[in-house]
N, C-alpha and C positions, 0 to 999 in steps of 0.2 A: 521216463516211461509213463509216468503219471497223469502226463499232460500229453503226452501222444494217447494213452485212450482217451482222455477227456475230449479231445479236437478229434477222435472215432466217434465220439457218442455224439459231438453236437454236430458232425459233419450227416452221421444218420439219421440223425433227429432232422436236417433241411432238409435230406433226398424224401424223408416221409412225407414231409410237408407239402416238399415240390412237387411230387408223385400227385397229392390228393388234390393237391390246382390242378393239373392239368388233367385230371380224370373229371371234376366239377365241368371245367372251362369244355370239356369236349362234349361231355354229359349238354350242359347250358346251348353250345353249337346246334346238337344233334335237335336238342327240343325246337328249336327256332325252325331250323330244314324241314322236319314232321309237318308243325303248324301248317308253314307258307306249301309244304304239298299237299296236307290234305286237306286246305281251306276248312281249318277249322281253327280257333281262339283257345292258347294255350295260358295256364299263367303259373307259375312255378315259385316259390320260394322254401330252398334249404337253408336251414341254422344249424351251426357247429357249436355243441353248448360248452365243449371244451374251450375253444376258443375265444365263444362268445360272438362269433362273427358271423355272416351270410355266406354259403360258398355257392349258393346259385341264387339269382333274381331274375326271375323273367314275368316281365307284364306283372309283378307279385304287387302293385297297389290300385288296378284296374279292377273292376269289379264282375261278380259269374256266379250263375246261379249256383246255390247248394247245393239243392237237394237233402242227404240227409245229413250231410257235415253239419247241418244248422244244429243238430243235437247236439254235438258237441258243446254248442254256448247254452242249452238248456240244461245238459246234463251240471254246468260250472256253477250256474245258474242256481238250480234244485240241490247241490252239493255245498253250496254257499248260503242254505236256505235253511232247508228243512236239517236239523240236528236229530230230532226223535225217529222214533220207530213207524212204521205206516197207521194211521186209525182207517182201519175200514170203514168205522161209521161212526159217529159219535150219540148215547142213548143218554136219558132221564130217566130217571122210576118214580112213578107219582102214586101212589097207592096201589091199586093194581093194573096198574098203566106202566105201559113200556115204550117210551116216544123216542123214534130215530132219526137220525137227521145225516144227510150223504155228507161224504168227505172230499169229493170225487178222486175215491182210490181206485187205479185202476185193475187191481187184483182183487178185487172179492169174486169169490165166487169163477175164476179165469184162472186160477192157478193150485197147486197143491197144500197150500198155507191154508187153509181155510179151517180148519180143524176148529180149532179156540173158537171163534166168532161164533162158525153156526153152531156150537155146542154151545154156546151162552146163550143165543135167541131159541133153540131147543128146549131149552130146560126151564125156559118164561112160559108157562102155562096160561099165561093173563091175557089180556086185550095189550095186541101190541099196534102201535098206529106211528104212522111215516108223514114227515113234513112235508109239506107243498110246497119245494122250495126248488128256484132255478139259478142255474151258470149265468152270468152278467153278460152270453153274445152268442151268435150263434151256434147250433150243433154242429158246424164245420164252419174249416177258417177259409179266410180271406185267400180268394185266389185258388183254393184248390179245388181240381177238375170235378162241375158236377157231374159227371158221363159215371164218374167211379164208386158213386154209391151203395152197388152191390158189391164190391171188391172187397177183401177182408183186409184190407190194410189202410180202410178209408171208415171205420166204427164212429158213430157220434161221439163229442164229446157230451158230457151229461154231469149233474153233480154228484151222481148214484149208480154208477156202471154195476152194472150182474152180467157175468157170461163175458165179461169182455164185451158187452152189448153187441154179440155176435152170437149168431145160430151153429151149433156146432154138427155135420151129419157126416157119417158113416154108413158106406153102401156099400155090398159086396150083392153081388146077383139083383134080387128082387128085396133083399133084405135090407131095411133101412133102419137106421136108430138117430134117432133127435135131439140132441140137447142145449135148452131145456125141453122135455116132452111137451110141455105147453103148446109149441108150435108144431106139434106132429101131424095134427089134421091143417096144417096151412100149407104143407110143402106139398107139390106137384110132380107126378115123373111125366114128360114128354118126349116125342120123337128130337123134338128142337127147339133148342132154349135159343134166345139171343142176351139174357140180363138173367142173375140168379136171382133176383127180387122185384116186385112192383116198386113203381118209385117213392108213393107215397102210402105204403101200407104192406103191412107184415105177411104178405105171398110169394111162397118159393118157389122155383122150378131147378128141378135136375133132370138132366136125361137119363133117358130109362136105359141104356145100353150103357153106362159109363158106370166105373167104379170111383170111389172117393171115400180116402181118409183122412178124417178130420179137417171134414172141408169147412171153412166159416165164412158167414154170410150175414153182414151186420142186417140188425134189424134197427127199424124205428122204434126211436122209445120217449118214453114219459114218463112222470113219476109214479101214473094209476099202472101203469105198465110194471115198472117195480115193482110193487104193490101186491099185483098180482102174480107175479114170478116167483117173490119169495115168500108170499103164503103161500102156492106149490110147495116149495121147498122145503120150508115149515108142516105144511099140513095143519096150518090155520090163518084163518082168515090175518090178513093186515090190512088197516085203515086208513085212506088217506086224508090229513086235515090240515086245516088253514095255515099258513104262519104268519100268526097273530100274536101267539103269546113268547114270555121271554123265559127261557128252561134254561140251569145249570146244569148245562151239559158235560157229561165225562167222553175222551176220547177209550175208542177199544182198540187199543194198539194190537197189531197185526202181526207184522214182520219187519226186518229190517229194510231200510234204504235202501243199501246196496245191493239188494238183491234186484230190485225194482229197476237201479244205473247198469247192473250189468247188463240184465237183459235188452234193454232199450240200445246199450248200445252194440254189444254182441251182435242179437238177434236185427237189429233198429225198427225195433218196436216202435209203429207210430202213435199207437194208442196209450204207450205209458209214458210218450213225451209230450203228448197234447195234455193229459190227466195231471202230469208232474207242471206243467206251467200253473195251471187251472190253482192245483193248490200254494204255489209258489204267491201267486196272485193274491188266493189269500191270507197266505201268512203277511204277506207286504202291505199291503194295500185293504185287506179286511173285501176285497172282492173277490170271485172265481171267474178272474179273466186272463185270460194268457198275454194281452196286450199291456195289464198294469205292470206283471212281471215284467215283460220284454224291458219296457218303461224303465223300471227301477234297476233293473240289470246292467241298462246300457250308462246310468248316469250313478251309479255305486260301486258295482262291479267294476266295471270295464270302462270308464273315467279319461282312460288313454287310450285307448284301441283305435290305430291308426287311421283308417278308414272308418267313419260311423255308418254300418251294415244302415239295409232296410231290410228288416228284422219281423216276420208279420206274424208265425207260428211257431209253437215247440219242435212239428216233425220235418219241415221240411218238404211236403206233399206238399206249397205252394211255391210257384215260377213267379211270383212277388217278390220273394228275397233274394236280395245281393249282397257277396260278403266278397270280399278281397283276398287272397293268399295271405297277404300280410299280418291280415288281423286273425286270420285262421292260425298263424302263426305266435303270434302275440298272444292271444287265446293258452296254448296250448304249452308256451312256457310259462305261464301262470299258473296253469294245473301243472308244472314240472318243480316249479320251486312251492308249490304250496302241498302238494300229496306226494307221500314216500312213492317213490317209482316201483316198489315191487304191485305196494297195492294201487297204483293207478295204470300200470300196464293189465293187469288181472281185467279191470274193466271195456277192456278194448277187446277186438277180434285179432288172431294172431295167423299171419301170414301160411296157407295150405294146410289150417289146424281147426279153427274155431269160424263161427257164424259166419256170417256173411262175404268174410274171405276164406273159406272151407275150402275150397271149390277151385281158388283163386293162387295166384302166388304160391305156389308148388314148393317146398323144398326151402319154404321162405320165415321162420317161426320168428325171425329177427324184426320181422314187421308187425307193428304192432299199430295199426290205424281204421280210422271209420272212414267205410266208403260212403258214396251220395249219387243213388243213382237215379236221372228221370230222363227220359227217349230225350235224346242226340245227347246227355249230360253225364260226364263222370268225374268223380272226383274221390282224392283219396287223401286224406290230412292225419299225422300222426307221429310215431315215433320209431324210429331206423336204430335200429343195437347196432354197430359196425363189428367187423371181426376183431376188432383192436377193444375190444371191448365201452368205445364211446357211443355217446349217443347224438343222433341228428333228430333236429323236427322239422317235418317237413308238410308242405302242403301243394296238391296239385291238381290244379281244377282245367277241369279240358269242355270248353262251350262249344255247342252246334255244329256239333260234325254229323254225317248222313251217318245210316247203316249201325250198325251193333255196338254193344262195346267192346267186345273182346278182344279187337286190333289195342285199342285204346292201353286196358287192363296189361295186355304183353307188354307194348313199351311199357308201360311205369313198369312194371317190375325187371325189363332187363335194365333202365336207369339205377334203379334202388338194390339193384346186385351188383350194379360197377361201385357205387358208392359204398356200399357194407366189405367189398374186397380194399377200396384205395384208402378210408379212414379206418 
């Protein structure tokens, strides 16, 4: 009797197995017929971490733009980096001198945390003066669209963000409110805008018939620009001078990391994945460049990663980068075997629940991945809970197809519901 269950058990332990080939294998089919109909460039690869094996491969070591999956390798990146808490800024006290120097954190002054910071530069009564000090490359990266500079998902990088170096306004009727007020006499209402900002200079426009909440609209900025935004904020002057001299500097730690990796990748915040290279850069490299990080990333980190990306920014906002399935893959079992799963799923978006897939995958909380999205581009890399309680990684990147992405978004998600039913 013993051995007649034992040959039940491992006779249903094949039909599971067999069952989940050929739900993969038909899954893999289906993707191929998609592709070749709607001329567009598919690349697909699932891992079974139970098994250890691939149960689908398609085009998974050809290469396709990101988008914002490239977070994903910044996020491993700034997690592999930075161990302490955020400094917002780091200050001296030199007699009755108060000298700060940016961190380039992208929360000061952009989020709820701020309490500590400016209640310690409050309570400095003295002459407080800001370093003349700049990021090692340009205020945007390589490759991405200059058309998008008044869009609030394209803010300068900078070493000294305030406001998210974005304009924040609030319209209801004729009523308008600014923040920072600094910029109140610069913003415009008109009949018809075609840009919310001049190109090169801090003038706004909204239409006068339109309402908006918590609308943002990076502005240009500079260090006399800080300068002068957080003596507003102060209500005393701050100075700006040379960096010339050499200060023992203390950092003013902030808040926690993780709060900074969720958001970025929940929300995909571009502005705290450009900011988080910047300082990655110079923990590594003693520079604030996202390029030294990439650098030091792809030949310490990531040593083996199948395909060597071209890798140019934190967020992703450049059509420069190309990464492979494979290595999104690769990637992504590294963060599985190196962070406990409860808290590395917590930093993802969750499938018809959380950020960026809210909206998305309906009924789907089993999915646990970052999407990457930029016109004809979608892509979705992450982690699949099956009903069996295992887990797949998976990544799936869909190049230059016409039209929306919504066709797109359905199939992956009725793929990634045959697969959470058949493992």
């Amino acid at each position: 009797m013993t051995i007649l269950k034992n040959n039940y058990f491992w006779m249903f332990l094949v039909f599971l197995v067999l069952t989940g080939c050929s739900v993969s294998k038909k899954v893999q089919k289906d993707l191929v017929k998609e592709s070749e109909a709607n001329h567009h460039f598919t690349g697909v690869l699932v891992y079974n971490t139970k098994t250890g094996k691939n149960i689908i491969d398609l085009n998974a070591s050809k290469y396709f733009t990101p988008a914002s999956n490239t977070k994903l390798f910044t996020f491993y990146t700034a997690w592999k980096t930075l161990k302490d808490s955020v400094a917002g800024f780091e200050y001296y006290k030199a007699g009755d001198s108060l000298i700060l120097r940016g961190t380039a954190d992208p929360g000061f002054l952009n989020d709820s945390t701020d309490a500590d910071p400016m209640a310690f530069l409050r309570n400095w009564n003295k002459s407080i003066y800001l370093i003349d000090e700049n990021i090692e490359e340009p205020p945007y990266g390589d490759g991405w669209s200059w058309g998008d500079y008044s869009y609030a998902y394209m803010p300068e990088k900078s070493i000294f963000p305030i406001y998210g170096n974005t304009v924040h306004v609030d319209k209801t009727g004729d009523r308008i409110q600014v923040n920072p007020s600094f910029f109140s006499d610069k913003v415009h209402l008109m009949d018809t805008i075609y840009l919310s900002r001049e190109k090169d200079e801090n003038i706004f426009y909204l239409r006068k018939k339109a309402s908006y909440e918590d609308k943002r609209i990076p502005f240009k900025t500079s260090n006399q620009m800080v300068a002068d935004l957080l003596g507003q904020e102060l209500g005393a002057k701050v100075t700006l001078i040379p960096n010339k001299e050499v200060y023992a500097f203390k950092p003013f730690h902030r808040t926690a990391y993780d709060s900074l990796y969720t958001k970025m990748l929940v929300e995909s915040d571009n502005f705290i994945a450009e900011q988080l290279m910047l300082q990655v850069g110079r923990a590594l490299s003693g520079k604030y460049s996202v390029s030294e990080a990439i650098t030091y990333s792809l030949e310490h980190f990531l040593p083996q990663i199948p395909q060597v990306p071209r890798w140019v920014d934190g967020s992703g906002l450049s059509r420069y980068n190309l990464f492979t399935p494979a290595s999104m893959v690769h990637l992504l079992k590294k963060m599985y075997r190196e962070i406990p799963e409860e808290r590395l799923f917590d930093y993802f978006p969750k499938g018809g629940k959380t950020g960026t897939l809210k909206n998305n995958y309906k009924n789907q909380p089993y999915i646990r991945a970052k999407s990457g999205t930029l016109s004809n581009n979608y892509n979705l890399s992450g982690y699949l809970i099956t009903k069996k309680g295992n887990v797949l990684i998976f990544s799936y990147m869909s190049n230059h197809y016409q039209g929306g992405s919504s066709s797109i978004k359905e199939t992956v998600s009725g793929h990634l519901a045959r697969l959470h039913e058949a493992y």
